[in-house]
SELUM-141372 format. One record per residue (C-alpha): x, y, z; residue number from 1; residue in one letter. Coordinates in steps of 0.05 Angstrom, whole numbers, m for minus. Layout:
<rs>
<r c1="X" c2="Y" c3="Z" num="NUM" residu="A"/>
...
</rs>
This chain:
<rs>
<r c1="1459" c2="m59" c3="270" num="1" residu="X"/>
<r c1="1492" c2="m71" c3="197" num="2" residu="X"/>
<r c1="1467" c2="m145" c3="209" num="3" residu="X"/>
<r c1="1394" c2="m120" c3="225" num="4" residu="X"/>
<r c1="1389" c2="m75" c3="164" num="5" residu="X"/>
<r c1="1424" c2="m124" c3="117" num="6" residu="X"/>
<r c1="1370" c2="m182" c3="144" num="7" residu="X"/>
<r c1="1317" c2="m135" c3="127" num="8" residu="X"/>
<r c1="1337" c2="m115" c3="59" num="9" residu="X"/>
<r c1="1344" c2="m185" c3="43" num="10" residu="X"/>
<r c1="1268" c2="m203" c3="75" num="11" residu="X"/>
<r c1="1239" c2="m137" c3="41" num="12" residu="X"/>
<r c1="1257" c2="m161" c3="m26" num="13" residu="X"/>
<r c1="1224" c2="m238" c3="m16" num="14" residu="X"/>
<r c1="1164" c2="m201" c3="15" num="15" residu="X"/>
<r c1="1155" c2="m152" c3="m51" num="16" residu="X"/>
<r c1="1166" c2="m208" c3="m97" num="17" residu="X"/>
<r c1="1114" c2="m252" c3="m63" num="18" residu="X"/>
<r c1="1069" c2="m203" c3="m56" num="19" residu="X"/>
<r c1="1073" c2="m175" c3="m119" num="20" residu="X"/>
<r c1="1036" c2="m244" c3="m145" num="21" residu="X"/>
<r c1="970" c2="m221" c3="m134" num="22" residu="X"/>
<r c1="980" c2="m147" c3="m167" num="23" residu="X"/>
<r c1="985" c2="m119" c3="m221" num="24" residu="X"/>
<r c1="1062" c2="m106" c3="m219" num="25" residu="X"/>
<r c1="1094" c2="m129" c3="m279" num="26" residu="X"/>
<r c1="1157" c2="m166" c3="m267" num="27" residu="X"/>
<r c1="1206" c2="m101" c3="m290" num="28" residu="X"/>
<r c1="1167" c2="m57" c3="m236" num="29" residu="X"/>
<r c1="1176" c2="m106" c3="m179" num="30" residu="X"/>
<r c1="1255" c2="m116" c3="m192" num="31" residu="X"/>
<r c1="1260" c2="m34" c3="m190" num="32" residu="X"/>
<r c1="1229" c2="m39" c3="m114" num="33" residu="X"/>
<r c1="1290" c2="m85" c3="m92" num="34" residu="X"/>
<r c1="1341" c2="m54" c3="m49" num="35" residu="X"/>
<r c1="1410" c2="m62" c3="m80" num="36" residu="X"/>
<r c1="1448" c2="m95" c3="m22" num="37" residu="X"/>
<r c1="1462" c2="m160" c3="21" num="38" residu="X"/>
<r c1="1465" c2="m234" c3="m3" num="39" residu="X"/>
<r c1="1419" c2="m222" c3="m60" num="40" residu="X"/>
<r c1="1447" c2="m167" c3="m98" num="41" residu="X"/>
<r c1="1459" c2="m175" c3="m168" num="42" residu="X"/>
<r c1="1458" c2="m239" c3="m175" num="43" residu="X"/>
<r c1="1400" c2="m265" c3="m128" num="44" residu="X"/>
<r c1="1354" c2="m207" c3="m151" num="45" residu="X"/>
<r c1="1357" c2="m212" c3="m222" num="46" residu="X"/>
<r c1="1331" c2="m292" c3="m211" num="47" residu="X"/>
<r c1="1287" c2="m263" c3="m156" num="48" residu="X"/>
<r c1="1258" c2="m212" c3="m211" num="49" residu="X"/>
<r c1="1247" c2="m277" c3="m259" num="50" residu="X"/>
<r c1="1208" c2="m305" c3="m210" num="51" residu="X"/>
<r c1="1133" c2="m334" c3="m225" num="52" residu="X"/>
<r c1="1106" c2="m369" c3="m157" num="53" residu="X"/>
<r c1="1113" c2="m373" c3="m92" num="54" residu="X"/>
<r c1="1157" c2="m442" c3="m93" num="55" residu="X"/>
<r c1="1210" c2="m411" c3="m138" num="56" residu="X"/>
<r c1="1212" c2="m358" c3="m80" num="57" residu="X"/>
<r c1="1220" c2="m409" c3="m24" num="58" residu="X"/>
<r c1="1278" c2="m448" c3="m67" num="59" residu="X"/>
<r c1="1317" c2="m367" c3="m68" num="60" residu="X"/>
<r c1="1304" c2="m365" c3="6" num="61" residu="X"/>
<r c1="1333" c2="m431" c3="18" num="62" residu="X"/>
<r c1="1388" c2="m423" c3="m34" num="63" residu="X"/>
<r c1="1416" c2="m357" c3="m1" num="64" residu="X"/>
<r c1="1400" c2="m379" c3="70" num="65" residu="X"/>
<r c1="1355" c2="m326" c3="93" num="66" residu="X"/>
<r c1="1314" c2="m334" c3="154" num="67" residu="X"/>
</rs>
């Protein structure tokens, strides 16, 4: 179950970022809707929450090998 929830904290935070293209979200606001665990946390967030388009996204998700 730890592996589940871990997965989906890691998949939540790609899907917000990516998402968050097409609003009005400023890049602050969309870093504070990150949870704060699994592969990406601090380091993978704080590039995450740099990000401008959807291939610096897909780079992360390759880089921390979510799937």
């Amino acid at each position: 179950m730890c592996e589940l929830l871990s997965f989906e904290a890691d998949r939540r935070s790609f899907m917000t970022t990516f998402n968050s293209f097409w609003t009005e979200l400023n890049k602050e606001e969309r870093t504070q809707l990150n949870p704060k665990v699994r592969k990406l946390y601090p380091d993978g967030l704080a590039v995450l929450g740099r990000t401008d388009d959807t291939d610096q996204v897909r780079m992360l998700i390759d880089y921390y090998g979510v799937s």
